[in-house]
Structure formats: structure tokens, C-alpha cells
VEXDREN-2710 file (C-alpha; in Angstrom, 1 decimal):
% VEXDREN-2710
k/r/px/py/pz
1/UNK/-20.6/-55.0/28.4
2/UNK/-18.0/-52.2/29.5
3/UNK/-19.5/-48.8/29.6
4/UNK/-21.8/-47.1/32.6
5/UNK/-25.1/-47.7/30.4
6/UNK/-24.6/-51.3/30.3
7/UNK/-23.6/-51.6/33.6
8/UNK/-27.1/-49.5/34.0
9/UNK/-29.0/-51.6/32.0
10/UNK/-27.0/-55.2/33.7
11/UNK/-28.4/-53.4/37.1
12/UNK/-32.1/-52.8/35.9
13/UNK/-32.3/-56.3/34.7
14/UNK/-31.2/-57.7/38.1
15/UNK/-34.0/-55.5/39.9
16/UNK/-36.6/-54.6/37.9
17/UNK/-39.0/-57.6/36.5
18/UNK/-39.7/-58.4/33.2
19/UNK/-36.5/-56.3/31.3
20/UNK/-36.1/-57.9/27.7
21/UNK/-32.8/-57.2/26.6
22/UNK/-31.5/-58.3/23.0
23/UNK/-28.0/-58.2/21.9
24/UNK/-26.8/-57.6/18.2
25/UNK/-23.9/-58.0/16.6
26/UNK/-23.3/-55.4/13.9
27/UNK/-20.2/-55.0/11.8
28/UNK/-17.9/-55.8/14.5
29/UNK/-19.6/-53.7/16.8
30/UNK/-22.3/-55.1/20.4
31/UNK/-25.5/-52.9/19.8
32/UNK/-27.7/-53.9/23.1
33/UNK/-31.6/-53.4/23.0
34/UNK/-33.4/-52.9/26.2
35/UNK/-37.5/-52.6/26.9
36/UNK/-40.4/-54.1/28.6
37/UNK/-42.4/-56.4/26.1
38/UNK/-45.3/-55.9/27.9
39/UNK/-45.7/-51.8/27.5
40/UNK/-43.9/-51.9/24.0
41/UNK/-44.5/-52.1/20.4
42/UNK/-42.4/-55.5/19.9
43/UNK/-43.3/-55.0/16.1
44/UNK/-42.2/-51.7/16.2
45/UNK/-38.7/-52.6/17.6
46/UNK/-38.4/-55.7/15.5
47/UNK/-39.3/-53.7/12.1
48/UNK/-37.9/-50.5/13.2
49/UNK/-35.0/-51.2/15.4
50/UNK/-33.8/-54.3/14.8
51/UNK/-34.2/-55.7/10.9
52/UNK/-32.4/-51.9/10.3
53/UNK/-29.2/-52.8/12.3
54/UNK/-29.2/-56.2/11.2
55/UNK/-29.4/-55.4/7.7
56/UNK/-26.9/-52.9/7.7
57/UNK/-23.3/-53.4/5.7
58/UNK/-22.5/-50.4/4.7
59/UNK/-18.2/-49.7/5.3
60/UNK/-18.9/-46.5/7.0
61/UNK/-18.2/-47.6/10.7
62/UNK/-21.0/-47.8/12.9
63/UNK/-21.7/-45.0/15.4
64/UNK/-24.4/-43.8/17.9
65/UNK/-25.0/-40.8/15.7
66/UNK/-24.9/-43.0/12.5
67/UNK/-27.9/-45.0/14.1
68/UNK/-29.8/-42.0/15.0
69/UNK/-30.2/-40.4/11.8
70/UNK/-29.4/-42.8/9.1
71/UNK/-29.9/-46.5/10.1
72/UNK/-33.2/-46.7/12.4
73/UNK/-36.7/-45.9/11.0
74/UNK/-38.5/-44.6/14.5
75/UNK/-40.0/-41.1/14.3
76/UNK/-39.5/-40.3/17.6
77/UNK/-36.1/-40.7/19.1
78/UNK/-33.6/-39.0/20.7
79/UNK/-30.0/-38.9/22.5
80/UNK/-29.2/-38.7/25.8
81/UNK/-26.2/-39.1/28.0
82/UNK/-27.3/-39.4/31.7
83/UNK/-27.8/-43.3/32.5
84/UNK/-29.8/-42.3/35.7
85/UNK/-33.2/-41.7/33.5
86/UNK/-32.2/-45.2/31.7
87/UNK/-34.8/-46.5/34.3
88/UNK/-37.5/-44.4/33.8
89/UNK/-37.5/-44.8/30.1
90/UNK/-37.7/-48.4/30.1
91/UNK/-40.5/-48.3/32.8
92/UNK/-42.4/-45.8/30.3
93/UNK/-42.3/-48.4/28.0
94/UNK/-39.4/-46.9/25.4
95/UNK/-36.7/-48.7/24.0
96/UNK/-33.0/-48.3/24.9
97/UNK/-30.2/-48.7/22.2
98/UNK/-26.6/-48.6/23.1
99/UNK/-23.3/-48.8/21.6
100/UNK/-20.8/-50.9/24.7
101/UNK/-18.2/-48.4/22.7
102/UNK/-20.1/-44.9/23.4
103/UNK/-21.1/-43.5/27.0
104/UNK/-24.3/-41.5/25.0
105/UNK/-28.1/-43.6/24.4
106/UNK/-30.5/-43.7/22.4
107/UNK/-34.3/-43.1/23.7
108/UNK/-36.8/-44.4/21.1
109/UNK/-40.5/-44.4/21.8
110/UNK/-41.9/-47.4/21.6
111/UNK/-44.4/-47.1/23.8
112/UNK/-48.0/-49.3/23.6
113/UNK/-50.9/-49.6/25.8
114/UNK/-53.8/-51.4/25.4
115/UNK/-56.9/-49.4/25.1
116/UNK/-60.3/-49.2/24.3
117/UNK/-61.8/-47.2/22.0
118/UNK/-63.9/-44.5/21.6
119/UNK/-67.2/-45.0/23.2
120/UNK/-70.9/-43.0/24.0
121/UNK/-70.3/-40.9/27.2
122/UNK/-71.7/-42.5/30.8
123/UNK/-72.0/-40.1/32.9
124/UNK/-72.5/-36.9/30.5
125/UNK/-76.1/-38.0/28.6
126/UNK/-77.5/-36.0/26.2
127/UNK/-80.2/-35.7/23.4
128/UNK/-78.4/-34.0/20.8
129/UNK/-74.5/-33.8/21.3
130/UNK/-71.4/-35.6/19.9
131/UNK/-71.1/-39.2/21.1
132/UNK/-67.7/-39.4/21.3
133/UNK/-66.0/-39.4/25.0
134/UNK/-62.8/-39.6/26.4
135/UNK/-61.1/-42.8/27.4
136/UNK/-58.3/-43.9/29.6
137/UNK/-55.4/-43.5/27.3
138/UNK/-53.9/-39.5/27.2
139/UNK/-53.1/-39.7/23.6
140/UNK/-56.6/-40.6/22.2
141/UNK/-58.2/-37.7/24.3
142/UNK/-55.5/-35.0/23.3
143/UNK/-56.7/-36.1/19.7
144/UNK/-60.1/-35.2/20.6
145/UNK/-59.1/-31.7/21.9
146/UNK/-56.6/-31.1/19.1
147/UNK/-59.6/-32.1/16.6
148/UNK/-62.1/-29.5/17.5
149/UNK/-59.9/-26.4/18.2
150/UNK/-56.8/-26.3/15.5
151/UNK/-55.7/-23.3/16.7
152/UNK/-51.6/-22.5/17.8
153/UNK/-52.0/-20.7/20.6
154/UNK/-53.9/-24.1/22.0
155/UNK/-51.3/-24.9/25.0
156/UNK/-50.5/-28.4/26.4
157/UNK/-47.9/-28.3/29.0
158/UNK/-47.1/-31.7/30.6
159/UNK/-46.7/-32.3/34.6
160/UNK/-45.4/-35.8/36.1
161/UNK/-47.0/-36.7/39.1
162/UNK/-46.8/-39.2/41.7
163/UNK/-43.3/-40.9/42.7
164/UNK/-44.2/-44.4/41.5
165/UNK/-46.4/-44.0/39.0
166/UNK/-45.1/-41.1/37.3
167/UNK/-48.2/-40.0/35.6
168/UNK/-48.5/-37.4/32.7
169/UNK/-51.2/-34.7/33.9
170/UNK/-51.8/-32.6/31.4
171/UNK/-52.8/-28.5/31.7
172/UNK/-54.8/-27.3/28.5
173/UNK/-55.8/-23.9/27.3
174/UNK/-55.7/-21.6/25.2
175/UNK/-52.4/-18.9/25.7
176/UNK/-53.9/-15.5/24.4
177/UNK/-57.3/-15.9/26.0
178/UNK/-56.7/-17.5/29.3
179/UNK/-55.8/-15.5/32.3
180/UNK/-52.1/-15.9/32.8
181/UNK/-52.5/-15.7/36.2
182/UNK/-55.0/-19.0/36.9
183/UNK/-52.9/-21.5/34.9
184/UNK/-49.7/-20.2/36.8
185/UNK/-52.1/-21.3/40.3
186/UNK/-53.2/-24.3/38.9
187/UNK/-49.6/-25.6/37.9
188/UNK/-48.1/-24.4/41.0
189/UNK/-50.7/-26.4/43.0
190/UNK/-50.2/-29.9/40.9
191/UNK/-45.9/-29.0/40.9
192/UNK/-46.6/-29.0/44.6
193/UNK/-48.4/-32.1/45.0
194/UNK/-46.1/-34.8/46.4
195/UNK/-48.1/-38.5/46.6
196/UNK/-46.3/-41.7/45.5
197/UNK/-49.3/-42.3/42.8
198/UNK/-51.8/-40.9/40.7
199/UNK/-54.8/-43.4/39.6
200/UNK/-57.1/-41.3/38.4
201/UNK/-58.4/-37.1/37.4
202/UNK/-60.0/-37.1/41.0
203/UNK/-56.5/-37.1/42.9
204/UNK/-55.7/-33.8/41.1
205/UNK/-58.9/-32.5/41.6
206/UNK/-58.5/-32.8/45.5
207/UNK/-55.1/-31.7/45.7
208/UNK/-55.9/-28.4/44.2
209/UNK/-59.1/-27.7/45.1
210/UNK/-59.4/-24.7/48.2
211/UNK/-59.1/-27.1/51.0
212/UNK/-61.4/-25.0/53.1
213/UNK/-64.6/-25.2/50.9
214/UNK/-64.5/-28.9/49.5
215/UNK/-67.6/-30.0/50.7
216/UNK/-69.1/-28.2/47.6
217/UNK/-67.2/-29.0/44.0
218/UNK/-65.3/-26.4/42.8
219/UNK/-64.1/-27.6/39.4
220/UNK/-66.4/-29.6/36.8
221/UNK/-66.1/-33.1/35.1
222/UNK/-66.0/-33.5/31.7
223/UNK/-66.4/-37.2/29.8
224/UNK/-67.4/-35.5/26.3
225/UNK/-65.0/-33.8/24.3
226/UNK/-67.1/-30.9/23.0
227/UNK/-68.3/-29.6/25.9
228/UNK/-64.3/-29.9/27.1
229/UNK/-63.6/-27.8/24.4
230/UNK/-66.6/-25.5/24.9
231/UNK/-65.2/-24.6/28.4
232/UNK/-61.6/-24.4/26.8
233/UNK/-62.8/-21.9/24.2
234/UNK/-64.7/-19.5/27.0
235/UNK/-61.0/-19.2/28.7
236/UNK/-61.3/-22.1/31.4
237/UNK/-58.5/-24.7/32.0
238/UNK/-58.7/-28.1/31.2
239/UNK/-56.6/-30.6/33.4
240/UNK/-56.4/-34.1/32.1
241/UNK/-55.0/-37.3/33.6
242/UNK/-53.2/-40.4/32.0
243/UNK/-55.4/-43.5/33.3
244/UNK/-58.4/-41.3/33.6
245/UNK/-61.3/-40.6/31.2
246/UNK/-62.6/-37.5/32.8
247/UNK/-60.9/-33.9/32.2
248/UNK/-61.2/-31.7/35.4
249/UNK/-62.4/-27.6/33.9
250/UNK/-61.7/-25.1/36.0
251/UNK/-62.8/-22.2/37.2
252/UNK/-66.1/-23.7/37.6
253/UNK/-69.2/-21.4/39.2
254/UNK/-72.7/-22.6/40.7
255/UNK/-74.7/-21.9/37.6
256/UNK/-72.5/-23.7/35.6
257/UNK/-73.4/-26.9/37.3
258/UNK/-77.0/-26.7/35.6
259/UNK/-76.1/-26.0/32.4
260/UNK/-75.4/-29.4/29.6
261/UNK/-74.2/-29.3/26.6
262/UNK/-77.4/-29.9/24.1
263/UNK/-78.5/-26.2/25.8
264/UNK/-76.3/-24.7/23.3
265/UNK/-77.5/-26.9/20.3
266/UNK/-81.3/-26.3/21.0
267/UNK/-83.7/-23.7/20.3
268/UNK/-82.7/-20.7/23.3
269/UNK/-86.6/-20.9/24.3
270/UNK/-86.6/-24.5/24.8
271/UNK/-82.9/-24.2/26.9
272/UNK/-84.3/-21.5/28.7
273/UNK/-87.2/-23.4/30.2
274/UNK/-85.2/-26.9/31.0
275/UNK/-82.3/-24.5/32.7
276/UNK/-85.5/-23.2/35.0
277/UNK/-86.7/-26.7/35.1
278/UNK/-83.5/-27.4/36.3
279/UNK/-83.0/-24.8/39.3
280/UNK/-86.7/-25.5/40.2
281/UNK/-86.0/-29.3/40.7
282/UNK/-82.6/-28.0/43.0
283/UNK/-84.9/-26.4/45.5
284/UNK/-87.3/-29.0/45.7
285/UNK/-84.0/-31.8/46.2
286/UNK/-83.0/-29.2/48.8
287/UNK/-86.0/-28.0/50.6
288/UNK/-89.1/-30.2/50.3
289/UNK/-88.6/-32.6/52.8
290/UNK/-87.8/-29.9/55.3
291/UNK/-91.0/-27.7/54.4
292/UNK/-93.2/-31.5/55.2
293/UNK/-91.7/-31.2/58.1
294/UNK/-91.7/-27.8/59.5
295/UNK/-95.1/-28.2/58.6
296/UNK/-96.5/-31.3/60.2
297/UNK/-94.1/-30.9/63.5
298/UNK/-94.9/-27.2/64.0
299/UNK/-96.9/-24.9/61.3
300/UNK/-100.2/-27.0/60.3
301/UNK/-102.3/-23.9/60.4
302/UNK/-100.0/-22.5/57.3
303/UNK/-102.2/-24.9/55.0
304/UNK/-105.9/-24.7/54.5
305/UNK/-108.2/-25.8/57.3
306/UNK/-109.9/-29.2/55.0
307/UNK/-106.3/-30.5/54.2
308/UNK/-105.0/-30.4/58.0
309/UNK/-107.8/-33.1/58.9
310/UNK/-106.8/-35.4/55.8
311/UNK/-103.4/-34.8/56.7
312/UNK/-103.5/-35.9/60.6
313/UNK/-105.7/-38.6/59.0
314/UNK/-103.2/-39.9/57.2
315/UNK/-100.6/-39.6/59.6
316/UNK/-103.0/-41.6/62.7
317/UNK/-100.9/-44.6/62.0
318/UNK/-98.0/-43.8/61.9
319/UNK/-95.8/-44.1/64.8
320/UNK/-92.8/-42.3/64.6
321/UNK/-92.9/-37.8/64.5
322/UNK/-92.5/-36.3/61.1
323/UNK/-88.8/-35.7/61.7
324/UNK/-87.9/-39.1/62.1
325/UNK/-90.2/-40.3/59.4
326/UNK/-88.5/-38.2/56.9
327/UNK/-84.6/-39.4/57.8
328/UNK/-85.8/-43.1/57.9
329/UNK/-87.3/-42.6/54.0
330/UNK/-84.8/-40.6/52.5
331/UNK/-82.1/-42.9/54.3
332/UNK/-83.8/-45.9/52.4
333/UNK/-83.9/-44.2/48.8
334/UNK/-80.4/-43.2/49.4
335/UNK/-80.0/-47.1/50.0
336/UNK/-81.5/-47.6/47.1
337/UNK/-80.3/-45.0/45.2
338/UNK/-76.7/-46.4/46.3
339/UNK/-77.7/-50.2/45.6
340/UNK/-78.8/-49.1/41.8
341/UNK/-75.4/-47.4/41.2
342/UNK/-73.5/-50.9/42.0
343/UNK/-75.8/-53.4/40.2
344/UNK/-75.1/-54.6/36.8
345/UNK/-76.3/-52.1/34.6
346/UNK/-79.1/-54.4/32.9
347/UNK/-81.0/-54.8/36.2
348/UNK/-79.7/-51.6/38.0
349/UNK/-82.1/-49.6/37.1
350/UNK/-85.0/-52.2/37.7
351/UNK/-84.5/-52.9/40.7
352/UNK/-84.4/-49.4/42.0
353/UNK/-87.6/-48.3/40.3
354/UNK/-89.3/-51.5/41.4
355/UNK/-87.4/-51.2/44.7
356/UNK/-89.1/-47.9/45.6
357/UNK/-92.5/-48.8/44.5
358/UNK/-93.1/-52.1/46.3
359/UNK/-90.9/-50.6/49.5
360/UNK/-93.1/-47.4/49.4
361/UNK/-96.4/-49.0/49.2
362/UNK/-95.8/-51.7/51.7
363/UNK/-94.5/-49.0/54.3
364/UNK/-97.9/-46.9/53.3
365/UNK/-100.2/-50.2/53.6
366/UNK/-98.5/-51.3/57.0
367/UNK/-98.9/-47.8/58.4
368/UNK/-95.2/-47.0/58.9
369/UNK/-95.6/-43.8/56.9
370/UNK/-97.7/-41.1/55.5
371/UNK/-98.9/-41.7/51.9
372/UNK/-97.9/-37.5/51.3
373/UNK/-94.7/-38.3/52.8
374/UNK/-93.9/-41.5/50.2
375/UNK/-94.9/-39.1/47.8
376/UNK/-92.3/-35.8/48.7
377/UNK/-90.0/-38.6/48.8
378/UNK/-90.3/-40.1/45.1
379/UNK/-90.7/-36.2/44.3
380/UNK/-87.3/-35.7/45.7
381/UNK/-85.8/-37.9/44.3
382/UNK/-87.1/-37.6/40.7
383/UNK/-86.0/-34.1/40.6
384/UNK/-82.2/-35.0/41.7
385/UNK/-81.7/-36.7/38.3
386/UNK/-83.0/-33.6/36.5
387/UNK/-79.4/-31.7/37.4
388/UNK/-76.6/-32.6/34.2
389/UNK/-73.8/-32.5/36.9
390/UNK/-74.3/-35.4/39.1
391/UNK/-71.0/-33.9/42.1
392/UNK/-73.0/-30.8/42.7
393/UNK/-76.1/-33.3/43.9
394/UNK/-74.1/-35.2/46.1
395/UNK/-73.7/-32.1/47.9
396/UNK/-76.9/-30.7/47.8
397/UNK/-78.6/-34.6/48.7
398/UNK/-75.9/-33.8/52.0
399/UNK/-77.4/-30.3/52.5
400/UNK/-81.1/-32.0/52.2
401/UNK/-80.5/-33.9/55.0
402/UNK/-79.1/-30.8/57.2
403/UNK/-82.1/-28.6/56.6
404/UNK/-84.4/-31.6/57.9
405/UNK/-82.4/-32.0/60.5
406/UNK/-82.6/-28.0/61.8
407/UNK/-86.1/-27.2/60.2
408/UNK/-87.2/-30.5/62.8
409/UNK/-85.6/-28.7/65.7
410/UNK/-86.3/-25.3/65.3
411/UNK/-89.6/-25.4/62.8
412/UNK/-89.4/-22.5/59.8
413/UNK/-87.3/-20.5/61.7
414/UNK/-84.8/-23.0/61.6
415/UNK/-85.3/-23.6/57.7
416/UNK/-84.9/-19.9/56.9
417/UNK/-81.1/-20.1/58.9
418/UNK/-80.6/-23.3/56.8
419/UNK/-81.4/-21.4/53.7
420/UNK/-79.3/-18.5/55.1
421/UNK/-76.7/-20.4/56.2
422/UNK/-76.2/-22.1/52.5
423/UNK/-76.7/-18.8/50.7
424/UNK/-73.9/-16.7/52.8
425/UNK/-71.4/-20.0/51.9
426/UNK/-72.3/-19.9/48.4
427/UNK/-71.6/-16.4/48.2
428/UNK/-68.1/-16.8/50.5
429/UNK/-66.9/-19.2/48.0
430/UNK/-64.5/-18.4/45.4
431/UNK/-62.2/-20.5/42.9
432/UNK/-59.4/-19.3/41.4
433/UNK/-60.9/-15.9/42.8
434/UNK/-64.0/-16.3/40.2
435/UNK/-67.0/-15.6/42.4
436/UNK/-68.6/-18.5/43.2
437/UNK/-72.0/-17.3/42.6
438/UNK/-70.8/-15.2/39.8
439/UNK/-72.6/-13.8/37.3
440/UNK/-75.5/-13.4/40.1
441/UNK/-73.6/-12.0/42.8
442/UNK/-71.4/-9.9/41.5
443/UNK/-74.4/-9.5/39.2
444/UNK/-73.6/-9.3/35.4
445/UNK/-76.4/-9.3/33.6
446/UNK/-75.1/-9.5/30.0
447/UNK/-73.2/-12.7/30.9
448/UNK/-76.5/-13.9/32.9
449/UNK/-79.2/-13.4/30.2
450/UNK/-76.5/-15.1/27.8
451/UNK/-76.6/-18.2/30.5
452/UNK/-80.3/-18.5/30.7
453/UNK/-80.7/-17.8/26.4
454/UNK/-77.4/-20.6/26.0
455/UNK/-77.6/-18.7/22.3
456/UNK/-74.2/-18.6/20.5
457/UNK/-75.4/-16.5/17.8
458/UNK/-76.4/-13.7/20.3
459/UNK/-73.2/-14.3/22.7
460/UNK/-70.5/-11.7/21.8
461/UNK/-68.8/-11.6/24.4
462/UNK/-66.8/-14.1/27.3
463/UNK/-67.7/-14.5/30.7
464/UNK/-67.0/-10.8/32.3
465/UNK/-66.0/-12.4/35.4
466/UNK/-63.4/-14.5/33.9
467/UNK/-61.1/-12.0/33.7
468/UNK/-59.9/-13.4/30.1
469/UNK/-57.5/-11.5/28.1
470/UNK/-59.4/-11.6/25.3
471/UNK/-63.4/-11.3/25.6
472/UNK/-64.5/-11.2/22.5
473/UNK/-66.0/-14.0/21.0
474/UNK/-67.5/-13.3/17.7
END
């Protein structure tokens, strides 16, 4: 071994674990063969690579470009002449050919992952929808994509990330409907990112989200590939992650947190009640524990005069004030709530439906509680699960707890400033300068009757507020 690139490869193999290299002797000439075993296809370079050379006796002397194009059977392969990337090749689990008489290489991909395949979503449940959703392995969900919209102008421009991993992130749209201007942002902001790793879609998503309004999500997480493609084909970006089986769509406004996929695969009538369904189960997550206790703490002659008496009634036992009865609940159904997420999924969710009954009615029967107050609770929670986007809860179960916490000092007063307060950061909030609360303030009310209906038939038009280049639809 004479040349730079097998001094290279002589150097890898001295610091870098688990380097295979095979040497061949073909017609005179040393043709040396480097690649991980564990992150190849050893088939592949045995079948493809190897049994080619070996079998070769023609006279016509042997040459780097002679391999390239006549002897080996890879698809994908290529020539390259600077031995620095010889490391990063082999680590991406490609095969290295050279000739000790030529300072050029060959770069054949030879790459193999293990992977599972294609499985019912997890976290994206629907009635009526396509079962299949994304999985860890790039290639198998860039299939999906490419599947459903065959169309040219369908961009994929790839991004490394992360100084040790160098991971593939992946920026999908679509070129002449897109607006220009938010994929040159959202590239910028993942070029910029500087992190030795990438593990998984969320990494991204907090890198380039507007650091100053994070508490609330700004970007949506897709498992399913048609409701990927859906956002795709209304002009939104669609940033995917080797390693990761969720795609991160951006821009992403409040509304579009309610809406699910089988909306636009049902009758509009039936999508247009479960959407209100939907925002009516938000405000009670949000604000019924707050109205029990503005109530009970300071407003009991709001209700009729027979229920205050059953009310205090109920209440004679209990020793703590309404405020801190309410924390103590809701802190235990978040227990539980958090104790059901990390159980094996066969007795998950047992134990958190039975957990809440039994804990419930013991704390009613020893007097620790108000049965009304068990009750707002169980309602509560019920009507978190009824949102399809479970990252827009987390914040809202966050903002729950903050209008107890000032409706208990203050009374309604303090729960209308609570509500205020949420309502003037909803509206403050923009992401990729989409209106966060767009198409209700700015109010469009062709692209807001088309929300509520979720009827493609009747939906001509793109998102106004978008800012697409092209808004027509159909």
C-alpha cells in the first residue's frame, strides 16, 4: 500500500473500530476493499464488488475508470479524489475501492440498516385514514411521500446535521406552490444549527422554532403519511429526520391543532360537529377547574340559591379551600395520567382508568374532597383526549394550572386576565410570519368556513394566509 488513500484507509483502520478491509489481487494489479460489516450490505459487496473483480481476465489492463463503468454491477457509485471524506463514507456505511496504482476512489453505496417495517400509526389514531406510518429509516418514509404526490416540482433537499452523527434532515415541498421565502428561513435555521448530534425530529424542531414563544408548539407532528402529504400539498414544509418516525410541518396555526385527518374523509356535517366538539372540550381542559373555583372561594351567589346549600354540604368535610383542593386533584391525575404513558401498553391503560376510579371514590368516601370536584376533574380530563394533537394539550394542561392558580387569588376577575392574558399571546404569536391565530384574526372567512366544512370538493382555493404562489387548488 503506496498511495495517500491507502495510507487513509491504513490510518482509519488503526483508529476507527470495526473497518473490514479485503485485499484482491487482480491481473497483476492490488484492488483494496474498505467498509463496516455491520452498516453494509456484505452480500452486496461480495456479489457486486467482489465476484466482478475476481472474475475478471479480460487483457485490457485494469483501471479505476475500467471498474467504474464496465467491471462492477452497483447502481450507485461514483469517483472521487479527496481522501479526507474516505472517513465519512466508510462511517456512512459505503464501500471504498481503490487501485494502490491511482490517487482517485471509488464511493459505492452499500449502505444497510436494519429496520422495521411499516406499521399502524401510535400517536396519529384515526377511524377512517391510511394505516401506514412512518418509521425510523429516511428512505422508507421518502417512499411514502414520493408515493402519494408524483409530481416534479416535489423538492427534497438534503441537510447534514450534527458533528458526530451526521444526520440527513430532509426539507420537503413542493417548488411552484411553496413560498420561496419560508423554506429559504427554515434551511437557514437548520444550516445554522451547530450540536454534535441529532437523535431524533424534536432536536430540529427546537432549534428552529421562535425561541421567544416555545412554550406553545409552533410546528405540527406528523406519524401518517397522508396527512404529511395533505399539509405538503396546501404549501406547508415538511422536515424529516433520519432515526426519527415523525415529520415536523410547518407553518402550523392554532386551529390546525384541532383538525385530524378522517375530517377530510367524512361527511362535512359530521366533521363540522366533532371540530366544535373539539374546541368545546379545549375550554373546558382550560377553564373548568378555574370556574369551580372562582366559584366556591368567591362567587357562590352566581349559582341558584338550592344548589349553594348542596354544594357547602358537600364540601362540610373537606378540609382543605377549593384552591388547594383543585391543585392536589389535578396533580394526582396528572400522576396518573403520566404513570399510564410509561406502563406496558397492555395494562397502561387499566390501571389508569381503574386508578382514577378507586383513587376518586376513596378520596370522596374519606372526605378529602367534594364529590362535584372528583367529577370537574374526570370531566377535565376526558375532554383532553378529545384534541387529535396531543403537543398543543401539554400546553394548554400547563395553562390549566395557571388559571387556577390566578382565578384562586383574585376570583373571576382574575380568570377574565387569565383568559386575556392567553388570548393577547395567541394573537402575538406568529410562525414563519403566518398569524398564529390566522384565519380568525386576521379573519378570512373563505379559508375559515373551508376549516370548519373540511370539504375538498367545495375547497378551491389554498390557505389565503399562506402566502402560496399558487392558490388554486382545483
Amino acid at each position: 500500500m503506496s498511495n495517500k488513500n491507502t495510507d487513509k484507509i491504513q490510518e482509519i483502520i488503526n483508529n476507527i473500530s470495526g473497518v473490514l478491509l479485503r485485499k484482491l489481487q487482480v491481473t497483476n494489479k492490488e484492488v483494496w476493499i474498505a467498509f463496516i460489516p455491520q452498516i453494509s450490505d456484505r452480500d452486496s459487496i461480495s456479489n457486486n464488488i467482489i465476484r466482478p473483480l475476481l472474475c475478471y481476465d479480460k487483457t485490457e489492463e485494469l483501471t479505476l475508470d475500467l471498474i467504474l463503468n464496465s467491471v462492477i454491477y452497483i447502481d450507485d457509485v461514483f469517483e472521487e479524489n479527496d481522501e479526507n471524506n474516505i472517513v465519512n463514507h466508510v462511517l456512512e456505511g459505503k464501500a471504498i475501492i481503490i487501485l494502490t496504482d491511482s490517487d482517485k476512489f471509488i464511493v459505492a453505496n452499500t449502505i444497510s440498516i436494519e429496520k422495521r417495517a411499516i406499521e399502524s400509526p401510535q400517536i396519529e389514531t384515526n377511524i377512517r385514514s391510511p394505516r401506514d406510518a412512518f418509521t425510523e429509516n429516511l428512505d422508507s418514509n421518502l417512499s411514502l411521500i414520493r408515493h402519494r404526490i408524483k409530481d416534479q416540482s416535489l423538492k427534497i433537499d438534503y441537510i447534514t446535521v450534527g458533528s458526530r452523527t451526521k444526520t440527513d434532515v430532509v426539507v420537503i415541498y413542493l417548488s411552484d406552490i411553496t413560498n420561496k421565502e419560508y423554506v429559504k428561513v427554515i434551511k437557514k435555521r437548520i444550516k445554522d444549527i451547530k450540536i454534535d448530534g441529532i437523535l431524533e425530529s424534536a432536536y430540529v424542531q427546537k432549534f428552529i422554532s421562535n425561541k421567544d414563544t416555545t412554550f406553545l408548539p409552533q410546528m405540527g407532528i406528523y406519524e401518517k403519511s397522508d396527512s404529511t402529504c395533505a399539509n405538503i400539498l396546501e404549501g406547508k414544509i415538511c422536515i424529516m429526520v433520519d432515526g426519527s418516525n415523525i415529520a415536523i410541518i410547518t407553518p402550523k396555526n392554532f386551529v390546525e391543532f384541532f383538525d385530524a385527518s378522517d375530517d377530510h374523509y367524512e361527511n362535512m356535517y359530521i366533521s363540522f360537529f366533532i371540530k366544535m366538539l373539539r374546541f368545546e372540550a379545549f375550554i373546558i381542559t382550560l377553564t373548568l377547574s378555574a370556574i369551580y373555583v372562582g366559584i366556591v372561594a368567591y362567587h357562590a351567589d352566581i349559582i341558584p340559591a338550592q344548589y349553594i346549600i348542596v354544594l357547602a354540604a358537600s364540601r362540610t368535610t373537606v378540609p382543605v379551600n377549593a384552591i388547594t383542593e383543585t391543585i392536589l386533584m389535578e396533580m394526582v391525575v396528572e400522576l396518573l395520567r403520566e404513570a399510564s404513558a410509561r406502563l406496558p401498553k397492555q395494562i397502561g391503560p387499566a390501571i389508569g382508568i381503574v386508578g382514577t376510579i378507586v383513587i376518586g371514590q376513596a378520596a370522596v368516601v374519606a372526605g378529602l374532597v367534594s364529590p362535584l370536584m372528583v367529577i370537574i376533574v374526570a370531566l377535565g380530563l376526558m375532554a383532553s383526549f378529545a384534541i387529535p394533537d396531543y403537543t398543543i394539550m401539554n400546553s394548554i394542561r400547563l395553562m390549566k394550572f395557571g388559571m387556577i392558580l390566578i382565578t384562586g387569588l383574585l376570583g373571576i376577575f382574575g380568570f377574565i386576565m387569565g383568559i386575556t392574558f392567553i388570548v393577547i399571546k395567541l394573537a402575538s404569536i406568529s410562525t414563519l410570519g403566518v398569524p398564529y391565530l390566522a384565519p380568525i384574526a386576521p379573519f378570512y372567512y373563505e379559508n375559515l368556513k373551508n376549516y370548519f366544512l373540511s370539504n375538498i370538493v367545495h375547497t378551491k382555493k389554498r390557505p389565503e394566509y399562506l402566502k402560496n404562489k399558487d392558490d388554486t387548488r382545483q
